[in-house]
N, C-alpha and C positions, 0 to 999 in steps of 0.2 A: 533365503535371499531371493530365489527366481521367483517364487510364491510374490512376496512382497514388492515386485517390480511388475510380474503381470498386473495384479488387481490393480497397482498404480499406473497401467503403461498409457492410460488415458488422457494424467495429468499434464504430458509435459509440453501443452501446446494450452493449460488452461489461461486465460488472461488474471492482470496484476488486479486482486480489487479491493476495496473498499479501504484500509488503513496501510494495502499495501504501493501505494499511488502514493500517499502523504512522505510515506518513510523513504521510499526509493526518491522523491524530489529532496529530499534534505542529502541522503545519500549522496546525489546528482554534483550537488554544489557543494560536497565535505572535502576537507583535503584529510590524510593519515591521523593527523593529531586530532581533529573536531569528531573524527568518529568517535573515536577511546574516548575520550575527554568531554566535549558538549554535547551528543547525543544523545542524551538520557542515559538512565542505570542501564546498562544492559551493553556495555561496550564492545563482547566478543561474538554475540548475537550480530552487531552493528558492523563489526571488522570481515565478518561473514560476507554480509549483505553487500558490503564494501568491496569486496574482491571480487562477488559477481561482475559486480555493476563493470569495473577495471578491465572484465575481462570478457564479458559479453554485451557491456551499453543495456538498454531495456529488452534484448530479450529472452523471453520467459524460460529457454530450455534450459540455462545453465543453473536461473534459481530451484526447477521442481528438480531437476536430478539432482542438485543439492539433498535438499529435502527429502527424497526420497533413499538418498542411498546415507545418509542418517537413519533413516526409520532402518533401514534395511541393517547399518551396523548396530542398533541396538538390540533386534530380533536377536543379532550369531550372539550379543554377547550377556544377553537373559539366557539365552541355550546356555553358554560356555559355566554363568553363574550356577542354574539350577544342576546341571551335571555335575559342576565340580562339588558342589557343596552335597550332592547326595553319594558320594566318591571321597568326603571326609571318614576319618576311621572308625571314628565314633558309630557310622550310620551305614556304615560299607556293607555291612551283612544282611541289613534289611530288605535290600533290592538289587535284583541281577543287574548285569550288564546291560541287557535289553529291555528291562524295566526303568534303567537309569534315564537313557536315551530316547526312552520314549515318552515320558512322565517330560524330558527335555523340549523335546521337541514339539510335542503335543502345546506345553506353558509359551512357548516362545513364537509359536507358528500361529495359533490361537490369537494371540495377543497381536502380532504381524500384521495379521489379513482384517483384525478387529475394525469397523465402519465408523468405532466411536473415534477411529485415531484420524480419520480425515484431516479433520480441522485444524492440527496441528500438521501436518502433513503436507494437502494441497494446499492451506491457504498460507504464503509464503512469509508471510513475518511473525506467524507462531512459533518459527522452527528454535526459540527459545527452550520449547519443551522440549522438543526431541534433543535440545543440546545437553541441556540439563541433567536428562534419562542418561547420555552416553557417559557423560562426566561422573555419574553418581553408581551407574554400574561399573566404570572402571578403578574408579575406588574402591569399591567389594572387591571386585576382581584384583587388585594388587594388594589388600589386604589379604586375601585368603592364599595368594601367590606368598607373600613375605612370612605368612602361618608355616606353610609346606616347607618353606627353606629350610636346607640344613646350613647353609652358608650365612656367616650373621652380616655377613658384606650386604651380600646380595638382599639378606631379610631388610636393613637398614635403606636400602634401594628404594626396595618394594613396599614398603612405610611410609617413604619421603611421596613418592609417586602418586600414593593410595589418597595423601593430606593433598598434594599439589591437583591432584585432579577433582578433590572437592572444591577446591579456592578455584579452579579455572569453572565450576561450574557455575559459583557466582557472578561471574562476568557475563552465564548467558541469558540468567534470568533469577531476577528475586526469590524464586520458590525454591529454589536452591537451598535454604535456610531451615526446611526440612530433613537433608540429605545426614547431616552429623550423627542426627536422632537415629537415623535407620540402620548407619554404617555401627552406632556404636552400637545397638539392638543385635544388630547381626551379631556381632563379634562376640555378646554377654551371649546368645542363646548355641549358636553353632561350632565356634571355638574357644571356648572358655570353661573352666567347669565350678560355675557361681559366680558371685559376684567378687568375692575375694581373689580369685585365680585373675577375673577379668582386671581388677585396680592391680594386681599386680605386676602383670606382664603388662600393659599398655596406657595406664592412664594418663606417663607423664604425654605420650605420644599423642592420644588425644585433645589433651589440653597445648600442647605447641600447633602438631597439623591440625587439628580441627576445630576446638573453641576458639583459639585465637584467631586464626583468620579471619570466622564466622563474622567475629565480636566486631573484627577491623572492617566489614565489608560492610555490618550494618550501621559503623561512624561514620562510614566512607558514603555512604546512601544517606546518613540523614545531612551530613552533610548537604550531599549534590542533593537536598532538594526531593529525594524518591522515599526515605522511608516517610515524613511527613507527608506525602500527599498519600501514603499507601496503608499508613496506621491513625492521622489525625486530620485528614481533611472530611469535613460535612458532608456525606452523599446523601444527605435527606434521609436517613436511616439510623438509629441506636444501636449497638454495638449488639446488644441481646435482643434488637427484634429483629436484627440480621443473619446471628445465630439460631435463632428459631425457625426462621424462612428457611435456609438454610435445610431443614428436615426436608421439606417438600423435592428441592433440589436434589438432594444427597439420592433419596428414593429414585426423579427420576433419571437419574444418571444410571442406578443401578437395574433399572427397569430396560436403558439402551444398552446396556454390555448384555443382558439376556438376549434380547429382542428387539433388536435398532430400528425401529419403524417410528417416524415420528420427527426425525432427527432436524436440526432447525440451525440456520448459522447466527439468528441474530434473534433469539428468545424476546429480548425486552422483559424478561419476567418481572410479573407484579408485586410490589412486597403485600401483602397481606396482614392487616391489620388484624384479625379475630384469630387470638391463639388457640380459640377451641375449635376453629376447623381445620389448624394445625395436627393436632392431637392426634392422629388416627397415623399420622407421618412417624411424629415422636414415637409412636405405639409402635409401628413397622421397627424403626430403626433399634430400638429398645430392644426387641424381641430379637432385630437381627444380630444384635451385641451379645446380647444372652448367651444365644446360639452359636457364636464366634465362640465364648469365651468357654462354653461349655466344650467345645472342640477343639479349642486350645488346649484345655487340661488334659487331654488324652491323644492330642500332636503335636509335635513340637514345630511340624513345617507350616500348619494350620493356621497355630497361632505367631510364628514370625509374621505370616505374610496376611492374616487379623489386623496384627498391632500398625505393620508399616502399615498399611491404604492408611487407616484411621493418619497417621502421622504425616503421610504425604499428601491427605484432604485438608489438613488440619491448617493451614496456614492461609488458603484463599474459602476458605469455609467452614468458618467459624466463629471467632470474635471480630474479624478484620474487615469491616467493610468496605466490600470493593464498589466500583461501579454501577457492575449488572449481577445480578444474582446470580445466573444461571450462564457459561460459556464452556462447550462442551470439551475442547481444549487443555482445561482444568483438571479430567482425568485421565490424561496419557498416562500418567505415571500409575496411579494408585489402578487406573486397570490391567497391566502387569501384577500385581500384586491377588486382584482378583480375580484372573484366569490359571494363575498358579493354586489358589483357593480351591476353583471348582476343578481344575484338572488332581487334583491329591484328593478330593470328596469321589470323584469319578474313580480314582484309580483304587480306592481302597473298599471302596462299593463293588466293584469289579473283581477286586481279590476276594473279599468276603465271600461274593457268591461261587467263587472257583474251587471256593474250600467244600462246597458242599458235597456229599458224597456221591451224590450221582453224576458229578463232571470228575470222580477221581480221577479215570482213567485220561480226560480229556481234557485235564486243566489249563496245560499250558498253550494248548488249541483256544479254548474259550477264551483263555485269559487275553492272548492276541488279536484273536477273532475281533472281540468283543474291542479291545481297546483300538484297535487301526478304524473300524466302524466310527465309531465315535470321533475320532480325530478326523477323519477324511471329513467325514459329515458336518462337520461343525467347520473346518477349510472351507468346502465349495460353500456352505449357505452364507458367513460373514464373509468370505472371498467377493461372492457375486454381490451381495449388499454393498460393500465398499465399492467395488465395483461402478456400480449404480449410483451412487453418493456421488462417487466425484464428476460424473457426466451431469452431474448439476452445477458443478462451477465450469461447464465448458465458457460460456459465457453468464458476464453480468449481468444480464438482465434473466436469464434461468437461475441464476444466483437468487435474485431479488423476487424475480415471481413465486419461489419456490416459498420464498422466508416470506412475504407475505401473507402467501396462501396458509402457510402453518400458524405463524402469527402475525393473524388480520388485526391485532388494535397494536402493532408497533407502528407507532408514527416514523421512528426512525428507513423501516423497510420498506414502509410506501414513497418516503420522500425521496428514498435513492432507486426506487424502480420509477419514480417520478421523472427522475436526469435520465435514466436511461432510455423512457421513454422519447424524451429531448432528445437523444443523440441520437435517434430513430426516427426523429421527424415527426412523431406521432404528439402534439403538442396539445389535442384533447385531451388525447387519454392522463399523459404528463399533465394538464392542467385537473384533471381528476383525483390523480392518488396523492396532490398536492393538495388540496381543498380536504380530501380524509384525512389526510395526515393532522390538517388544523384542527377539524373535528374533535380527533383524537385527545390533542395535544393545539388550546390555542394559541399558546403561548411558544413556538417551535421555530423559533428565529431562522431555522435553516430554510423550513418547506414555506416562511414567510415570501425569502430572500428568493426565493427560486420560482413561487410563484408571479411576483412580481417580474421575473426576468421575461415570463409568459407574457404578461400582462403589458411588456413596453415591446415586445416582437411583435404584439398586436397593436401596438399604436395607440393603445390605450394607456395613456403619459402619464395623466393626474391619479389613476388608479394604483397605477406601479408605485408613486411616488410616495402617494397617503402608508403603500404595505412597506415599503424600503423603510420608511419611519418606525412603523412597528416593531421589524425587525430589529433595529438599531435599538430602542429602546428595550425590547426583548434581551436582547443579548448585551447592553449595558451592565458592566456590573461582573460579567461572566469572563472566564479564560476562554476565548474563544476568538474563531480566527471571521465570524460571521459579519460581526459591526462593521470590519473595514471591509468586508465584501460586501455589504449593504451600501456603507458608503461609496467604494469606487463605483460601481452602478448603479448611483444613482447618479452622483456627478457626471457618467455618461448618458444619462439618460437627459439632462440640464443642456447637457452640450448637443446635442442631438434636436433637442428643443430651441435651441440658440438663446436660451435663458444665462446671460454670462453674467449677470449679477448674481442671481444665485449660485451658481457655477465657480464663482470668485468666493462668496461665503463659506459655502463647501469646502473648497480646495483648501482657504486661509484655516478653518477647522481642523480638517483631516492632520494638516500640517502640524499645530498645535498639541497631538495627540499623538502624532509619528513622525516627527520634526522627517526621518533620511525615506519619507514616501515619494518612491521617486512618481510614480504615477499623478498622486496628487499635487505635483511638482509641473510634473507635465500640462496637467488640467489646468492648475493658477496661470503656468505662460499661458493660453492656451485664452483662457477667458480675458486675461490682459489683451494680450493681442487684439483681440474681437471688439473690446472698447475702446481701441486705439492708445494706451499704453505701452509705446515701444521701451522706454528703458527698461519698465520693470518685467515684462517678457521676454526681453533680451536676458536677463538675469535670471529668467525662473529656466529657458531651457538652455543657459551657458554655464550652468552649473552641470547639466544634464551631458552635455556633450564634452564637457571637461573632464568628469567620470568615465574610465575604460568600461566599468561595469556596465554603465548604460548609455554608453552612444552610441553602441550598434544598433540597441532594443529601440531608440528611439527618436534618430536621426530622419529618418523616414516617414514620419509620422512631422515629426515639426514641416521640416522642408514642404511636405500635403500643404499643413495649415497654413502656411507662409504663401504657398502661391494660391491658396485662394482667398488671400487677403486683398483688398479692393483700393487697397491706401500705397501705393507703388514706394510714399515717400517711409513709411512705416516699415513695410516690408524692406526697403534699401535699408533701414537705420540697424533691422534686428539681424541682417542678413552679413551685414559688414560687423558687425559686434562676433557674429557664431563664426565670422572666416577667421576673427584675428586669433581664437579660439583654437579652430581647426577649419585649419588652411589649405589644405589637401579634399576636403570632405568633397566628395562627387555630387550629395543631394545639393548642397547648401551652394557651389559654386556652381549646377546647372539652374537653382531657384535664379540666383545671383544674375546668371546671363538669360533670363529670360526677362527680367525685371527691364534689366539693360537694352533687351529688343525691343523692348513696349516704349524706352524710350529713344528709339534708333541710334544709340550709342552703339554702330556696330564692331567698331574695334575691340572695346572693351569687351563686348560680351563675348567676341570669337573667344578672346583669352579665355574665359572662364569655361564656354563649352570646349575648345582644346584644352582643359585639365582635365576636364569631367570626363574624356572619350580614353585618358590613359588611365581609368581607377580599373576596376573589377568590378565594376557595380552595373551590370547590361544591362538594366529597365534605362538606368539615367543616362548612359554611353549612346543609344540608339536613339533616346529624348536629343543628344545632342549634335547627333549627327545627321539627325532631323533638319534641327534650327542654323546647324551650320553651314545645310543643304540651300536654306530656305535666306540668310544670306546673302551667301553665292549668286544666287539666283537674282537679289535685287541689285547686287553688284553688276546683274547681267553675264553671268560667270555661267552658260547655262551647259558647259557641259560640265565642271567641277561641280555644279547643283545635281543635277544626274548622278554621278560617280557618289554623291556622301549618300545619296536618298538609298542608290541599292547599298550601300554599305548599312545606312540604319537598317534595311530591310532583312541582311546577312543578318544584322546580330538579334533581331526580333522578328525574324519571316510573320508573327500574328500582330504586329505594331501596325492599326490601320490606319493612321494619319501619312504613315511614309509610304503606305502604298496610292492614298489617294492626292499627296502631294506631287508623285511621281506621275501619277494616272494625268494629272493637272500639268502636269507637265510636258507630257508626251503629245495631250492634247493642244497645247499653244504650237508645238514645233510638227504638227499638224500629221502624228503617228497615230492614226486613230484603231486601229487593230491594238498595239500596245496601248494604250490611254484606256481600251475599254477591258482589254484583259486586267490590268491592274485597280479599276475601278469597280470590276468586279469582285477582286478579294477583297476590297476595302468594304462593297457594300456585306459579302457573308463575314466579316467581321465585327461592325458594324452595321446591323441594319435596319437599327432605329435611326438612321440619319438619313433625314429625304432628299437632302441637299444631292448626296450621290446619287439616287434614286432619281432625280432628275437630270440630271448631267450622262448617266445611262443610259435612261429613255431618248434623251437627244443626242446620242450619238448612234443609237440602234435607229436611230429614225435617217439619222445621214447617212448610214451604211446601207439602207435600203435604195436612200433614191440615188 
């Protein structure tokens, strides 16, 4: 356990990235029920993620110690499996006490510190796997617990427990559907003697705890939508040229549990069409089956833990077309499987040569010597590898330089070291691995969408617009979330352009295709407004402000647009429409009273900035005790004018209009030391306005003579 928290003590400050930004926003906005229920297959993965969130908000240390002190329980309880099972009666004689434990520890510590387990590991919404692993070694483990009993209570316990913690392991992820095959393996080869003993003691128990559930988890999935997109949906690939490809994979995964150099977060692997430069893969793997199987007939640990990998590969690499080919994630489990492999080849390598006559006298020397060598050695080299690994997800964009630099033709890795280069400022370089990405891939709706967002921060409108098209017809057609990201910016790009006819087309579209788009909602008032359509603007954002959901998001944004509308009587019609609405709103009753100054209705308007000055709302409160200063003042009221002006001032010290109204003020009642102090914060808050700038110079000029 301390092993497997040093090599990780890196991660727990690594940031959320790439799929785990989408999951934790849906997260954000679940209540208890929509985790279990609408969040996809994988509800106790979700209730997980769910309790972080509950209990830390976004940050990251509560999800990697998660994660890690999973990995970390499944380490003690691969130990606790391979101990206990070489401590059955059957096999008790074969190996000492300090062969047990070390043969133990060596499979479990090995596997721990392994660099291939990262990715389920650091990157925080795989921990599916590790849930999985825990769920499906506690099932061994209360199996082989309910073997041991002499108590038929307690064995009936440790049965129910053994079934109930493979059904919980399907909640934490689909590959779980493996697990039966492995538990019932165990049980046929290590406690059973044939297959007669095995149907006899247990089979009605695996047909209640284990087929059944299995059977109800994979209705329950095709139900909700998951086993069909996971066994029948088109990923542009045939079911046997998937399993073919598949060889290339399988090798190089076995190539990183050797020698993890290489390692890559986001492959994009290519499928390959020519199955004769497959062959040489197939040739490896054959060979390695061979050699399994031949070491099987003369181990019995050999070939358990042979059969499981095959079995625990067997479902995301094989007939079942997924995605992507290759996600390195895929072998948490079946690498357990493989390190207990090469630790029992090591160990019996190691005894054979301890038999020979010249270590008679110093066998059990060599034999320790030799096996702690080994162990240590193989800790510190995949220790520090892992190590190393994760100081690549410190941040994203080492995340994404890493993955591209491994693989340079995934469009997908250049498009997201693309954003990150955006959130760096660096919008060349971002406009760079954008344009490769298209190269790669010209049809890439995302790295379209993103380069055109380049393309209108440069002002370059009609370019943006032509690729915003692209994209939308790109990803037309697709489950994706790209088209209506294409469309909202473009429609901000319309509105930026003050094109409100197009702006109105858009918006009326978007709407048609996502009738409750509140955005799009916003944009239609938005573009109404601008062509002097007050009723139907008045309706596009009084829908907006009547929804709790979205009046906060976007009460603030109308109220902008409304005062800088140029039709005072339009602005009145949509303004009294959004109070009767909501009647209280600070933005909409300081627009309200400004509208009202421009038409010297001073009374009316005080009322509305004294609402505005009792909300919570300080941008609009300070806006109003601004105006209610300013007034005062025409009232002639000049020292009530004074008294609101420092009070605007109190609630926004950098509000420079209150300080240069006040400045204006001090200098008519002819305080000119105060009138220039005060015009001077207005000018360093403001000091593109020359107006002050001149009003400075001429009072520095009166202060001289």
């Amino acid at each position: 356990m301390c092993l497997v928290f040093l090599v990780y003590s890196n991660t727990f400050q690594c940031p959320f990235v790439f799929d785990d930004t989408i999951i934790l926003e849906k997260i954000a906005s679940a209540n208890l029920y929509s985790v279990i229920a609408e969040l996809g297959w994988r509800p106790l993965s979700n209730l997980t993620l769910f309790a972080n969130y509950k209990l830390g908000g976004r940050n990251v240390l509560g999800y990697h110690l998660f994660n890690v002190s999973i990995h970390c329980i499944n380490a003690i309880l691969l130990y606790l499996l391979i101990f206990k099972t070489l401590t059955l009666p059957k096999f008790d004689e074969n190996f000492s006490k300090l062969e047990k434990r070390l043969i133990a520890f060596a499979g479990s510590a090995i596997w721990g510190v392994h660099p291939l387990n990262t990715e389920s590991v650091t990157y925080i919404v795989q921990r599916g796997e590790a849930l999985c692993m825990t769920f499906l070694l506690l099932s061994l483990l209360f199996l082989l617990a309910g073997e041991n009993s002499l108590s038929r209570n307690w064995r009936n316990l440790f049965f129910f427990l053994s079934g109930f913690s493979c059904l919980l392991g399907f909640g934490a992820k689909e590959a779980m559907i493996s697990a039966p095959f492995v538990i019932i393996l165990y049980d046929w080869i290590f406690l059973s003697d044939g297959w007669r003993d095995f149907l006899r003691k247990r089979a009605l128990f695996y047909l209640i705890a284990l087929i059944l559930p299995a059977t109800l988890a994979f209705f329950f999935g095709l139900l909700s939508g998951y086993v069909s997109s996971a066994f029948f949906t088109d990923y542009g690939i045939r079911s046997f040229e998937y399993f073919i490809n598949q060889s290339k994979v399988v090798c190089h995964y076995l190539s990183l549990a050797a020698y993890p150099s290489g390692q890559c977060f986001d492959y994009c692997w290519p499928v390959e069409t020519s199955y004769a430069r497959l062959l040489p893969y197939v040739a490896v793997l054959a060979f390695l089956a061979a050699a399994g199987f031949w070491l099987a007939c003369r181990n019995i640990y050999i070939g358990f833990c042979a059969i499981a990998l095959v079995i625990l590969l067997a479902p995301r690499s094989s007939f079942a077309p997924r995605p992507d080919l290759a996600v390195e994630h895929r072998f948490y489990a079946p690498l357990a499987a493989l390190a207990c492999i090469i630790v029992c080849i090591c160990y019996f390598t190691i005894k054979k040569i301890s038999e020979n006559r010249l270590l008679k006298r110093r066998r059990k020397i060599f034999f320790a010597a030799a096996g702690s060598f080994l162990i240590l050695a193989a800790i510190i080299a995949y220790g520090t590898a892992t190590f190393n690994r994760n100081s690549i997800y410190k941040t994203e964009m080492s995340l994404w330089q890493d993955t591209a630099r491994k693989a340079p033709t995934n469009p997908r890795a250049l498009n997201y070291l693309g954003i990150e280069y955006c959130r760096n400022g660096d919008l060349n370089r971002a406009a760079e691995s954008f344009v490769r990405a298209l190269e790669i891939h010209p049809d890439y709706d995302l790295a379209m969408n993103n380069l055109a967002n380049i393309l209108a921060m440069d002002r370059q409108f009609d370019k943006a617009i032509a690729l915003y098209k692209k994209s939308i017809l790109a990803s037309s057609g697709k489950k994706s979330r790209t088209m209506l990201q294409s469309l909202q910016n473009m429609s901000r790009l319309y509105a930026e352009k003050k094109d409100w006819e197009s702006l109105l087309r858009l918006s009326q579209f978007i709407l048609e295709h996502s009738p409750g788009n509140s955005n799009a909602s916003y944009m239609l008032g938005k573009a109404f407004l601008n062509i002097g359509e007050a009723d139907q603007a008045a309706e596009c954002f009084g829908k907006l402000v009547d929804s709790p959901a979205t009046r906060e998001l976007f009460s603030e944004k109308i109220a902008d647009d409304i005062s800088l509308c140029s039709d005072s009587g339009i602005a009145s019609s949509i303004l009294e429409h959004l109070l009767n609405s909501s009647p209280e709103s600070p933005e909409f009753n300081y627009e309200r009273g400004v509208v009202l100054l421009k038409e010297s209705k001073l009374d009316k308007a005080k009322l509305h900035f004294e609402k505005t000055c009792m909300s919570s709302n300080l941008k609009r409160k300070a806006y109003s005790l601004n105006n209610l200063a300013i007034i005062a003042k025409r009232e002639a009221n000049i020292a009530r004018a004074e008294e609101l002006f420092k009070m605007a001032i109190s609630v926004n010290d950098n509000y420079a209009a209150a300080h240069f109204n006040l400045g204006v003020l001090f200098l008519e009642k002819k305080e000119y030391k105060n009138a220039l102090d005060q015009l001077r914060i207005a000018e360093k808050l403001a000091p593109g306005e020359n107006n002050i700038k001149k009003i400075i110079k001429h009072l520095e000029g009166k202060k001289q003579d």
